[in-house]
C-alpha positions as CSV (number, residue, x, y, z in Angstrom):
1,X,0.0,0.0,0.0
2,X,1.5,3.2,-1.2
3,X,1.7,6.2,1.2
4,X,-1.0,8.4,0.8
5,X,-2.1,12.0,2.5
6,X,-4.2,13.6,5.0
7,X,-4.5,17.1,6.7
8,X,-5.7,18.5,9.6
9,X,-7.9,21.5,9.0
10,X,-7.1,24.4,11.2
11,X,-9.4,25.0,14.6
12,X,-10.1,28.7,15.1
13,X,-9.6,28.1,19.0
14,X,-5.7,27.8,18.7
15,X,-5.6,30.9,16.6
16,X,-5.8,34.0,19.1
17,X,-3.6,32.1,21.6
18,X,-1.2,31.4,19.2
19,X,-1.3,34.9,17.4
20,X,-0.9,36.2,21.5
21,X,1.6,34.2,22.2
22,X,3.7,35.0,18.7
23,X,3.4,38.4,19.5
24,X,4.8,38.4,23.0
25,X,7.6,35.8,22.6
26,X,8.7,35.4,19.1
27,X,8.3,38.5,18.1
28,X,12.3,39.4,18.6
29,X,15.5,38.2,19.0
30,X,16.8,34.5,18.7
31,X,13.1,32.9,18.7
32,X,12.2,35.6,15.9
33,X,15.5,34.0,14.1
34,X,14.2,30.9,14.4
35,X,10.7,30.8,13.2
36,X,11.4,32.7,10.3
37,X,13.7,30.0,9.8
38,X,11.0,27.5,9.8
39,X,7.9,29.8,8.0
40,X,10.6,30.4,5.3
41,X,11.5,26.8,4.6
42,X,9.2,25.0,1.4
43,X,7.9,22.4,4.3
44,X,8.3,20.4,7.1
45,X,9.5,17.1,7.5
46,X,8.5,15.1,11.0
47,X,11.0,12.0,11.4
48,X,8.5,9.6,13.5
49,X,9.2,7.5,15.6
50,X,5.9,5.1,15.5
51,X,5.9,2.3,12.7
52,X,3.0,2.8,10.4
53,X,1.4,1.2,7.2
54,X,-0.9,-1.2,5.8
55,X,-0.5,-5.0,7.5
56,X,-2.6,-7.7,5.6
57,X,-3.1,-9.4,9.4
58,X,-4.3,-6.1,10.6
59,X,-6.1,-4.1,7.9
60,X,-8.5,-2.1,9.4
61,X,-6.8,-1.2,12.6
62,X,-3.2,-0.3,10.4
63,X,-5.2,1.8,8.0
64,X,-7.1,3.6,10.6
65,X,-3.7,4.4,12.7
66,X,-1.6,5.5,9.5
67,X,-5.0,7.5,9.0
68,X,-4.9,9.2,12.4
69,X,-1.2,9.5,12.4
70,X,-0.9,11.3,9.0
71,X,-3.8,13.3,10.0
72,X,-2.5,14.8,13.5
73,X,0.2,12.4,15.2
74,X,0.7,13.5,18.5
75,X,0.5,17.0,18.0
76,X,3.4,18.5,18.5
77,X,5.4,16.3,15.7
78,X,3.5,18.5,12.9
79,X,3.8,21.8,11.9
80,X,-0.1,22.7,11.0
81,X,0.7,26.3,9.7
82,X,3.2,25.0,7.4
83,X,2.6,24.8,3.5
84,X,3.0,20.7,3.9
85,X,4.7,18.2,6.1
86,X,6.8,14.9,5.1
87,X,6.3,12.8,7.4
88,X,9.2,9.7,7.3
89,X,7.9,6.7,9.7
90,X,10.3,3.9,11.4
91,X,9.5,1.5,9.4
92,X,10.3,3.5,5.5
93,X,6.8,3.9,5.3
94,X,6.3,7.8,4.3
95,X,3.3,10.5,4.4
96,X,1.8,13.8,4.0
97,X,0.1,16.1,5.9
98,X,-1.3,19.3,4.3
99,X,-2.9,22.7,5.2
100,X,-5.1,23.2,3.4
101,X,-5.5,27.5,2.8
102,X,-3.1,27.8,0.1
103,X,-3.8,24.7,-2.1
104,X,-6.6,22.1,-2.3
105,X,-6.0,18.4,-2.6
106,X,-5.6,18.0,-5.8
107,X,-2.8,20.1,-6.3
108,X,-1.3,18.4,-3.4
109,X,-2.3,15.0,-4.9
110,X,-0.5,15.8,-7.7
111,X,2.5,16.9,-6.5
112,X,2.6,13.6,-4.5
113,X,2.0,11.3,-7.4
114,X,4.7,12.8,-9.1
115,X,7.6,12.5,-6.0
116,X,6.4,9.0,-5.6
117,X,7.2,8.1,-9.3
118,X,10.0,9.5,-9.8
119,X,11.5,8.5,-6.4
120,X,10.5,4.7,-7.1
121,X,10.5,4.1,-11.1
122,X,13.2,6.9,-12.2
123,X,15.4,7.7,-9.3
124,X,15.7,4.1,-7.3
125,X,18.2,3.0,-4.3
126,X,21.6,1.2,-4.4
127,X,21.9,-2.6,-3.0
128,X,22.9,-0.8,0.7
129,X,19.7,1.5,0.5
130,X,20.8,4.6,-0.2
131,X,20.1,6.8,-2.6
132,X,21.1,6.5,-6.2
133,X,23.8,8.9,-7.5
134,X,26.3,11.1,-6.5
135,X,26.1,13.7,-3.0
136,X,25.8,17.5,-3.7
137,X,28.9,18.5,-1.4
138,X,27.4,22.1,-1.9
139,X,24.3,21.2,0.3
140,X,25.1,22.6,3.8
141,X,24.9,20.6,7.2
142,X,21.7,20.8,9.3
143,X,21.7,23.8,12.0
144,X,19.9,23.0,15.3
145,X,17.9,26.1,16.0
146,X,18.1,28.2,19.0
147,X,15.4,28.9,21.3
148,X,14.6,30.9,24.3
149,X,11.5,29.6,26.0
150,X,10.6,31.3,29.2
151,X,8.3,29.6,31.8
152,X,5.1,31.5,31.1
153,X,5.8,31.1,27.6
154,X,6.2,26.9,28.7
155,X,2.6,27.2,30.2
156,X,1.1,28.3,26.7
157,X,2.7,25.3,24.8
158,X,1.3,23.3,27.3
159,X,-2.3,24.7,27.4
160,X,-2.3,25.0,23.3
161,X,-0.7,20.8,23.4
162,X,-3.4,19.3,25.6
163,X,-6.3,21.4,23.6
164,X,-4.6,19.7,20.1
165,X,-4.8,16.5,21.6
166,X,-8.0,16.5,23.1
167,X,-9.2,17.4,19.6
168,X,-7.1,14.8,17.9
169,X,-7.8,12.3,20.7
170,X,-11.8,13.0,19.7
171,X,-11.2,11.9,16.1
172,X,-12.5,8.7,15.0
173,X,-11.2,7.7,11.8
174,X,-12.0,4.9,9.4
175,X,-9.6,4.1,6.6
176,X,-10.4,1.2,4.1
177,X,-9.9,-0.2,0.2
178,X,-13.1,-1.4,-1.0
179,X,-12.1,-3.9,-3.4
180,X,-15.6,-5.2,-4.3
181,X,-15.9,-3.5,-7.3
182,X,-14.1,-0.2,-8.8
183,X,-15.5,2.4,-11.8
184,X,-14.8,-0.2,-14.6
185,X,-18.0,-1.8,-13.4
186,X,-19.7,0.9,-12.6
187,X,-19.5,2.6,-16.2
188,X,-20.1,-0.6,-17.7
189,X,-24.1,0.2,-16.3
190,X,-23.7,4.0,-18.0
191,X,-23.2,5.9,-14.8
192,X,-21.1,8.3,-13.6
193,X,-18.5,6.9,-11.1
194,X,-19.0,10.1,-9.0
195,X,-22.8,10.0,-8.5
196,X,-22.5,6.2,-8.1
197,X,-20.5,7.2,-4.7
198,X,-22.7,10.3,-4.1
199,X,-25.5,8.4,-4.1
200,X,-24.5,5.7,-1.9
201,X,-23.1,7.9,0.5
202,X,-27.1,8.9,0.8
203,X,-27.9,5.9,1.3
204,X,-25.3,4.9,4.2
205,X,-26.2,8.4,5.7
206,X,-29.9,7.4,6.1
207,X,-29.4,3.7,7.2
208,X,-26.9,4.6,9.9
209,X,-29.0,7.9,10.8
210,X,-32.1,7.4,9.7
211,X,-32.8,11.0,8.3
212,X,-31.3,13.1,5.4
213,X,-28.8,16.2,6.1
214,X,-27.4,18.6,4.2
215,X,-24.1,17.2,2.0
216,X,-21.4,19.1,1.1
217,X,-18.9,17.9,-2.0
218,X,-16.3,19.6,-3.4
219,X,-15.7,20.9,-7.2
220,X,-13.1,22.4,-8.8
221,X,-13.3,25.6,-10.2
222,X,-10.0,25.3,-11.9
223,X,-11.4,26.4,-15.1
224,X,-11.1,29.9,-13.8
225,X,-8.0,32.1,-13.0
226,X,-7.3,31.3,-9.5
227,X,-10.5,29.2,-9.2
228,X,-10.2,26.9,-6.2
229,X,-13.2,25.3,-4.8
230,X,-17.8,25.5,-5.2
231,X,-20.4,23.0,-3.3
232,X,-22.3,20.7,-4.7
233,X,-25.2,19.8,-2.7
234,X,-25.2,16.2,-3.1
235,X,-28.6,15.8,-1.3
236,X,-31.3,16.6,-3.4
237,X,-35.3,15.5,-4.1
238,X,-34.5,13.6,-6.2
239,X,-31.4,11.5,-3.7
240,X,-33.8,11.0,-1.1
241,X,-36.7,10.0,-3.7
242,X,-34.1,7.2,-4.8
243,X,-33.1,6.3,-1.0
244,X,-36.3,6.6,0.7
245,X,-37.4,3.8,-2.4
246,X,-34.6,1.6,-1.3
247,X,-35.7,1.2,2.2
248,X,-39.2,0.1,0.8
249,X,-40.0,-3.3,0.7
250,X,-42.8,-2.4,-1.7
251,X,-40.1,-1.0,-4.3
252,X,-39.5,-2.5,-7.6
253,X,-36.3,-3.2,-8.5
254,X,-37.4,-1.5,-11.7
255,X,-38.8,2.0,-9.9
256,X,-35.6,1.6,-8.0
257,X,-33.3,2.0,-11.0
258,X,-35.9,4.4,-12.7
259,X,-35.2,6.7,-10.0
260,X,-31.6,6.0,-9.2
261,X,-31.0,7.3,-13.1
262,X,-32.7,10.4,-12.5
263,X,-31.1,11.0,-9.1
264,X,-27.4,10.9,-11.1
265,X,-28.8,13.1,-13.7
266,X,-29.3,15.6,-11.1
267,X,-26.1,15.2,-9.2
268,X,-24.2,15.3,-12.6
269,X,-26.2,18.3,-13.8
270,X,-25.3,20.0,-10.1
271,X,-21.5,19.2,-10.7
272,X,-21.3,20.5,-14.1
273,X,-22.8,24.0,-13.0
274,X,-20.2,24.1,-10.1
275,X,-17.5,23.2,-12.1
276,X,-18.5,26.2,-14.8
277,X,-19.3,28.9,-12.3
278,X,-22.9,28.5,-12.0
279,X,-23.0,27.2,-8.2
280,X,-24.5,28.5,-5.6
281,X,-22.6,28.5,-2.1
282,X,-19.6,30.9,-3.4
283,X,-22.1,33.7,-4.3
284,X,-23.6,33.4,-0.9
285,X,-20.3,33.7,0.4
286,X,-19.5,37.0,-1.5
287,X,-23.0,38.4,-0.7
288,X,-22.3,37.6,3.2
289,X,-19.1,39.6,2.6
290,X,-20.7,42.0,1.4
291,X,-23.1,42.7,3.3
292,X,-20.5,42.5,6.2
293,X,-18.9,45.4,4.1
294,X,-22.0,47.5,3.9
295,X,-23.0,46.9,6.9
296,X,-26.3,45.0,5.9
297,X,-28.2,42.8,8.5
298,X,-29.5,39.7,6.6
299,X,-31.3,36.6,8.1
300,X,-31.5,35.0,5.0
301,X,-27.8,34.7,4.9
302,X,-27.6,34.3,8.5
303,X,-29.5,31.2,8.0
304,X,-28.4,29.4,5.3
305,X,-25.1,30.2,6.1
306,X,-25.6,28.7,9.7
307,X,-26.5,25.5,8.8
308,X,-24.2,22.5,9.4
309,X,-22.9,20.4,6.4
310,X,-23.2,16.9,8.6
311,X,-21.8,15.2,5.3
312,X,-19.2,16.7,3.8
313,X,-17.5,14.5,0.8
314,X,-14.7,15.1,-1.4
315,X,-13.1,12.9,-4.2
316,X,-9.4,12.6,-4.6
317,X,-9.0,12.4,-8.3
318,X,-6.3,10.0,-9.3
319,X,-4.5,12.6,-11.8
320,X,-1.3,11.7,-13.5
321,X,-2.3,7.8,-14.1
322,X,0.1,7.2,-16.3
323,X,2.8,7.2,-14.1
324,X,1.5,4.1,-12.1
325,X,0.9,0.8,-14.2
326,X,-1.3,-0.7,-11.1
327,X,-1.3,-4.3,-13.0
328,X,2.1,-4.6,-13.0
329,X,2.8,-2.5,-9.7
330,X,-0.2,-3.5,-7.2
331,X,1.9,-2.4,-4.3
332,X,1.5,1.2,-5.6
333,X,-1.7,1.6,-5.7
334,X,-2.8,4.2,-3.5
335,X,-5.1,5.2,-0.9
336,X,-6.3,8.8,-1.4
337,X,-6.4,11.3,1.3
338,X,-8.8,12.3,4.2
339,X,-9.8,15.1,6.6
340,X,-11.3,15.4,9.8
341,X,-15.3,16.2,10.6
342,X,-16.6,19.4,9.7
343,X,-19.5,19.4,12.2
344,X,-20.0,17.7,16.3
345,X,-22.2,15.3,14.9
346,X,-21.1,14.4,11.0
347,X,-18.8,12.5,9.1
348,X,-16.1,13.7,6.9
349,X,-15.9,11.2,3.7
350,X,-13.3,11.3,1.0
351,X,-12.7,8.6,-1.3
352,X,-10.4,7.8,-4.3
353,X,-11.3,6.0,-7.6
354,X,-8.1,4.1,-8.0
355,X,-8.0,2.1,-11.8
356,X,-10.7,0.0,-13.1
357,X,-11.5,-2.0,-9.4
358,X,-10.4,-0.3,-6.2
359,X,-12.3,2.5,-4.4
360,X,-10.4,3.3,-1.0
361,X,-12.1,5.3,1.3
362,X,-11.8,7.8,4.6
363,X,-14.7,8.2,6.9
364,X,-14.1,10.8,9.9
365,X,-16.3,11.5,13.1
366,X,-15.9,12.1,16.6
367,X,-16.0,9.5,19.5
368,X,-17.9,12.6,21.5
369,X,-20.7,12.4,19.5
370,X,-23.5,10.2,20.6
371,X,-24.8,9.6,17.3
372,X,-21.6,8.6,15.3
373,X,-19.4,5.8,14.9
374,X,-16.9,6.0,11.8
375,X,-16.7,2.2,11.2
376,X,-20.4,1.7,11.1
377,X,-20.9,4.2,8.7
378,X,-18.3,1.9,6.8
379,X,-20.2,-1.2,7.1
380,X,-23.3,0.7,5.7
381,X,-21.9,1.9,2.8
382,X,-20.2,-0.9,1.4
383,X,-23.5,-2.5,2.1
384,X,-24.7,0.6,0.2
385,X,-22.3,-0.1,-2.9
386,X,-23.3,-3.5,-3.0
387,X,-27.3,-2.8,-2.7
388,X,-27.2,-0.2,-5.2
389,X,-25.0,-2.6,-8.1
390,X,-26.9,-5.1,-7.9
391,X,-29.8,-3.6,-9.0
392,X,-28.4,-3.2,-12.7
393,X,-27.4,-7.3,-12.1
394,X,-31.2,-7.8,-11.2
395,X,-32.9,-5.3,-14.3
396,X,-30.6,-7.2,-15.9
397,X,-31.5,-10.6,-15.6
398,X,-35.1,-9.4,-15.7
399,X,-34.4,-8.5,-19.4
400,X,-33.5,-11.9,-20.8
């Protein structure tokens, strides 16, 4: 299993303490020396001392550590405001960790499929495991950095550590390949890959909730200048027309497929008007601003800017496939990336189409909510998958 990336999305409670603390202790001298010396460099590389990676005796519980570990480790071992993090494990295995203000994951992605082709199928290691080819002499030695951390200053690092792990200690993260079937199969029944997920990720929602919330997905706008991200609202009439006609026993497999069709239409109609500028959620978000400029009170926006996206989804989109021949290189295949829950009481789901017959998957929640559990979400979507192909096995049978 190839190393794949996570990031931890910034929490505005560390924010003012840190900005207070910056201000009053490294805001001169040798501490001001040395974190420009760090917030200057390209990224940050953690050298960990835990052993992580998939184990084919363990898969489940290996996934969901490497998860967690990429995701936060213990805290202090990543550098969260940094553009990225390496992150080299004990055991070779080796990671990312991204914030996520100045890029989004695909840019990220593809700078990671890149280093690990050309590190493993152009640049390669000698017999004795180093490197191949020769040393730059030029490259100067590593510099230990020099700090002066006074005791009150101590007692922030302290407070700020055991808020980061309680947060990171609340994170209940689900990492699995789901090897069932992959998008070879599912274009062979003339759907599109992405609303096949979408709309099974409606369907685990309602089994393991039993109620409908609003879904966040995320679009590129990349077909703009600087475009980064819009919302697609994945559930929609016609999504929980489709679900709400799976969980009746009275269903057709026939009206079941009927309206499945028309539920991907919509979703791939929705995606197409994010990914061309015609969403919706941006322009809300320039007329909050706005408003905030002028002044303007508006519940409207107060609202529907209020509510909490208990799903929110995002596809990792396997970019520079050529670089990976999976039939001949299994062991490279990869497992996407994942992120942490956006609200108390939802799941965080990203998920990777990797060739013809793999989906991996990420599923996020917290342990303090009540109403979520990340691995039974799991189990009830790849029951979802499963439910949902086989009703193109059944219509067609039915046909001959």
């Amino acid at each position: 299993m190839s190393p794949h990336s996570c990031r931890f999305d910034s929490n505005p409670c560390f924010r003012v303490p840190w900005a207070k603390c910056r201000q009053a202790y490294f805001g001169r001298g040798k501490n001001k020396q040395s974190l420009d010396a760090v917030e200057k460099a390209a990224f940050f590389v953690t050298l960990d001392e835990t052993e992580q990676g998939y184990r084919k005796e363990d898969p489940d519980a290996s996934m969901d550590s490497y998860a967690k570990s990429l995701l936060h480790g213990r805290c202090f071992d990543r550098w969260f405001d940094k553009s990225f993090t390496f992150i080299a494990f004990k055991n070779g295995k080796i990671g990312m960790n991204a914030e996520h203000s100045w890029a989004d994951a695909p840019i990220v992605a593809h700078l990671w499929e890149y280093v690990l082709a050309m590190d493993s199928f152009h640049l390669g290691y000698a017999e004795d495991g180093h490197c191949k080819g020769d040393p730059n002499p030029n490259i100067p030695y590593p510099t230990r950095l020099q700090w002066d951390i006074p005791e009150e200053c101590q007692e922030v690092i302290e407070t700020s550590l055991n808020s980061a792990n309680i947060l990171a200690n609340d994170v209940d993260f689900h990492s699995f390949p789901f090897h069932t079937f992959g998008k070879g199969l599912i274009k062979k029944c003339r759907t599109s890959p992405d609303a096949f997920v979408q709309l099974a990720l409606q369907l685990a929602h309602y089994q393991d909730m039993g109620k409908f919330c609003l879904t966040y997905e995320a679009s590129m706008t990349r077909l703009f200048r600087e475009g980064r991200t819009e919302t697609v609202r994945s559930c929609t009439a016609e999504s929980c027309n489709f679900v709400l006609a799976m969980v009746d026993p009275t269903q057709t497999v026939e009206q079941r497929l009927r309206l499945f069709q028309i539920a991907s239409e919509k979703h791939q109609h929705l995606y197409r008007l994010a990914m061309t500028g015609s969403g919706i959620d941006r322009h809300l978000f320039c007329l909050y601003v706005v408003s905030k400029y002028l002044a303007v009170d508006s519940p409207f926006l107060k609202e529907v800017l209020s509510e909490p996206w208990r799903l929110s989804t995002s596809q990792t989109p396997q970019q520079q496939v050529e670089l990976f021949d999976l039939e001949r290189n299994p062991e490279y295949v990869s497992s996407g990336g994942g992120f942490g829950p956006v609200a108390d009481d939802g799941y965080g789901v990203s998920y990777i189409l990797v060739g013809e017959n793999l989906i991996s998957f990420h599923i996020s929640s917290k342990f303090s909510s009540p109403e979520t559990d990340s691995h039974r979400f799991g189990k009830h979507l790849k029951q979802a998958m499963t439910d949902i192909i086989s009703l193109f096995g059944s219509s067609a049978n039915s046909r001959k």
